[in-house]
N, C-alpha and C positions, 0 to 999 in steps of 0.2 A: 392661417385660419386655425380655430381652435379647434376642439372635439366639443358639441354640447353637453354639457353635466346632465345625467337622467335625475330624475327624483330619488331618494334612497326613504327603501325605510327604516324602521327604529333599530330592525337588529343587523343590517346593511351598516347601517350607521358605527354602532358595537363594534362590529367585528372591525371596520378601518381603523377605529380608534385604538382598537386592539395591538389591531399590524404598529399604527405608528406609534404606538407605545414599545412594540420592541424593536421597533427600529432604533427610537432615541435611547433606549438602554443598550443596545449594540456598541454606539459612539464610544466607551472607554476602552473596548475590545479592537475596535478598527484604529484606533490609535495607538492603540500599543504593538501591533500587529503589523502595522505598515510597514514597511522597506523587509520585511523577513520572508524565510523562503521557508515552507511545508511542502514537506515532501511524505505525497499519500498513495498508499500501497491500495492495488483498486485490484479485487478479484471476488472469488465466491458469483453466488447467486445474484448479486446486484448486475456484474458484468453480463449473466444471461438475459434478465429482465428489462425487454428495449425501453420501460417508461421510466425505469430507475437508470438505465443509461444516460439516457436524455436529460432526468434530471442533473446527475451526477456532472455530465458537459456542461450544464448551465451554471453551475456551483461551483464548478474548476474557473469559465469567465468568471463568474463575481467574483471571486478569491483575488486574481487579477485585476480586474478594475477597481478594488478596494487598496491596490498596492501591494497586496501581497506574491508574491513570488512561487505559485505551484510548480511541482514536480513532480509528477506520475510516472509512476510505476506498476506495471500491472502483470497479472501471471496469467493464465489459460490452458490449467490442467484437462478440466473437462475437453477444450476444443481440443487439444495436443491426441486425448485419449480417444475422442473420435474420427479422426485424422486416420490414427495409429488404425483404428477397427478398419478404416474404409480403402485402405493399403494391404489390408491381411499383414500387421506387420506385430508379432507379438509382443505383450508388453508385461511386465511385470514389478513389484513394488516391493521393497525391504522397509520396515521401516518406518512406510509411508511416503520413502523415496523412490523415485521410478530410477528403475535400471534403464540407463541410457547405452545403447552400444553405438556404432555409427550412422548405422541406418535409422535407427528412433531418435540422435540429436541433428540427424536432415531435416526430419521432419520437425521436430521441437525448432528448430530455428525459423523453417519456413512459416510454421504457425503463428508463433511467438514474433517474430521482427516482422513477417507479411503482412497475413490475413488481422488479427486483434489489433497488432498495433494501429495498423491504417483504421479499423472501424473507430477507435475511442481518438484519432487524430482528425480524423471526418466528423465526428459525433461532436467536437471541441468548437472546429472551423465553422459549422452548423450553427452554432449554437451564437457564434459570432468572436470567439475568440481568433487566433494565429497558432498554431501548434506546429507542431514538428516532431518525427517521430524516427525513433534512433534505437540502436539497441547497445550494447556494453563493450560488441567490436569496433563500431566505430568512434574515432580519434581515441582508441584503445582506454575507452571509458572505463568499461569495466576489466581487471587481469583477476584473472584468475587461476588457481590448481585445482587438481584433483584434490577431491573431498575424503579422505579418510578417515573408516568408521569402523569401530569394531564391534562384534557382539560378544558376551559369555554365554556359554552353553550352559543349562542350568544343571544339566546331570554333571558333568566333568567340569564345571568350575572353571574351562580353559577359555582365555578367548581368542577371536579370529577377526582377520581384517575382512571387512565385506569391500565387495570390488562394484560398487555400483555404475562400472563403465566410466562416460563422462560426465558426471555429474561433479561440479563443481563448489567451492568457495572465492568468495572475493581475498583475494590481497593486497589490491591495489584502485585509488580511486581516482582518477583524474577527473580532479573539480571544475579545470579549468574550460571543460568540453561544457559543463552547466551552467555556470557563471557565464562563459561568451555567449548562448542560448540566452538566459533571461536579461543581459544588458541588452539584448537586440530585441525585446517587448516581447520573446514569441515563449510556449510553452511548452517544455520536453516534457515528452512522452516515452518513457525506456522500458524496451523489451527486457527482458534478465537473463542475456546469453553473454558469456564471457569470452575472452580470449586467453586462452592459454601461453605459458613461454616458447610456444615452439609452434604458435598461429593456432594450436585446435581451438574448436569449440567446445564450451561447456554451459551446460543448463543449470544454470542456479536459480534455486528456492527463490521465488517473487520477494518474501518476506523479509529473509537473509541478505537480497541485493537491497530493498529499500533501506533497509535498517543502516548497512555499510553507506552508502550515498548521504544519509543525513548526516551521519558524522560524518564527513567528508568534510560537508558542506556548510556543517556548521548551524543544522534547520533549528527556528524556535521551536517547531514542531514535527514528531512523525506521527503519522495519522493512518491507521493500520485497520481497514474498513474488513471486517469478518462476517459471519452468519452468526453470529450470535451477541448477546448486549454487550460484551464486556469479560470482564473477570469477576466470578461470582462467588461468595461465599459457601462452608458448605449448608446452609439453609437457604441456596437458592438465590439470595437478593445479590444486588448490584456493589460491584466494592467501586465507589466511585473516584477515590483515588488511595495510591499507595505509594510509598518512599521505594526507593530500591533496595534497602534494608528488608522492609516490610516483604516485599514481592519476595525474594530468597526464602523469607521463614514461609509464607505460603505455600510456599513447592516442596518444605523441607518438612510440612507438617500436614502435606494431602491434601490441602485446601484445592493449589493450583494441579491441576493431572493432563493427562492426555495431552493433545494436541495443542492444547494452553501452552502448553510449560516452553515449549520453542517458540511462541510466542511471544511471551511474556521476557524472555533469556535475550530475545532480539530486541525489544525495548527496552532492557537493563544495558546492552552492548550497546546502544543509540544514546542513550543516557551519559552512562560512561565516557561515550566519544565525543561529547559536547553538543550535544542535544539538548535543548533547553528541557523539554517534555517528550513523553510519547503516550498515543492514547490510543488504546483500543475500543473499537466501535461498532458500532450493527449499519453493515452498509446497504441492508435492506430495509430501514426507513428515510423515507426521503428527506432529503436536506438537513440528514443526519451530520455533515460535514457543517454548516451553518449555524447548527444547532450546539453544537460541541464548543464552535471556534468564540461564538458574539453571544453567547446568553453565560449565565452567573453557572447558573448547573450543569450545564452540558449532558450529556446523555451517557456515554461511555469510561473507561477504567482510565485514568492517570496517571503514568507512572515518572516519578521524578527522581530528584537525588534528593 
């Protein structure tokens, strides 16, 4: 038995015409797009915002039932750093990096591979996807070392190694934990804690692990969903895309600053490692991921070779 058709009126009408008009402009996009795997780094303010969550789960299924191949990765500084307040457990930031010592990466794990991970694998399931939700220790997905970093002191010109605890870098990627995840139809969900040579754990940058995983894996696309549009000009407007060439002179000439510029260095490293693209995006408009992947303009920064 069917649903009956209601009456529509004239701008009822409009607007379906509308949708199916980009639908069938979507088609050159879904077909090029099919059998490839995007791996999309999910954090910021959309993961707080439960209607942008929900969307976000709805857009990861269609990604999937279009053929395409998601892999999510997602970070949880905010929860990590609320966690840390409700532990009385002190925290501190170099950087922009948190100092991780043993007791703040217990907690970084359990927040990070427990509590986030199972929401956005519930949120998936939900929504009517299969997901599964893993973090970089298991089947030694992600290896990792200690992150070394130095600063200059700006009066004495000398520099020094900062000791940011266990905070980590990827070295090593085992593809083959992804690859047997998406042949079995289901879709990983990775926390960004690593394993060290000698079984520790280590907290790596969401952005840093997603970027390392695409090249791995070999994605058409990284998809790096921020609080903000993109990579902007310095008069404010949208750079909607850039070579990798390009992106270098922007960092090298002010353009790109702050919190961009590692960023932007982890979509040139994504790039480099056989990344078809990486784009950065505002993952505070909804089915900004949709919007980017199946229409002509996309919404967010492009960074290619």
């Amino acid at each position: 038995m069917t649903t009956p058709k209601t009456p529509n009126s004239i701008s009822d009408t409009k607007h379906w015409l509308r949708t199916a008009a980009t639908i069938s402009d979507a088609l050159p996009y879904l077909r090029r797009h099919s059998g490839s795997t995007f791996v999309i780094k999910y954090g910021g303010h959309a993961m707080g915002d439960a209607s942008l969550a929900e969307t976000f789960a709805r857009d990861i299924v269609l990604l999937k039932q279009v053929g395409i191949n998601p892999v999510v990765v997602h970070g949880g500084g905010p929860q990590i750093g609320q966690m840390l307040e409700r532990l009385k457990i002190a925290s501190s930031f170099i950087d922009g990096l948190r100092v991780t010592d043993k007791a703040t990466v217990e907690v970084v794990e359990m927040v990070l591979a427990g509590s986030i991970n199972k929401q956005i694998v519930g949120a998936i399931n939900a929504a009517g996807g299969t997901a599964i939700g893993i973090c970089g220790k298991d089947g030694n997905l992600i290896r990792a070392e200690k992150l070394r970093r130095t600063k200059r002191d700006p009066d004495s010109n000398i520099e020094r190694i900062l000791d940011l605890g266990f905070v980590g870098e990827p070295t090593e990627i085992n593809d083959k934990v992804i690859t047997t995840i998406a042949q079995s139809d289901m879709i990983p969900v990775i926390a960004p804690v690593g394993v060290g040579p000698k079984g520790e754990t280590f907290n790596i940058n969401a952005d840093t692990a997603a970027g390392a995983i695409a090249a791995a894996v070999q994605a058409r696309r990284l998809l790096m969903l921020t609080d903000v549009p993109g990579v902007l000009d310095k008069e404010g407007n949208l750079i909607a895309d850039m070579s990798v060439a390009e992106a270098r002179r922007y960092m090298a000439d002010g353009t790109i600053t702050g919190g961009m510029i590692p960023k932007v260095e982890t979509c040139i490293q994504a790039v480099e490692g056989s990344t078809e693209a990486a784009v950065i995006l505002d993952g505070r408009v909804a089915h900004g991921m949709m919007l980017e992947t199946f229409t002509h303009r996309g919404i967010g920064t492009l960074i290619h070779a």
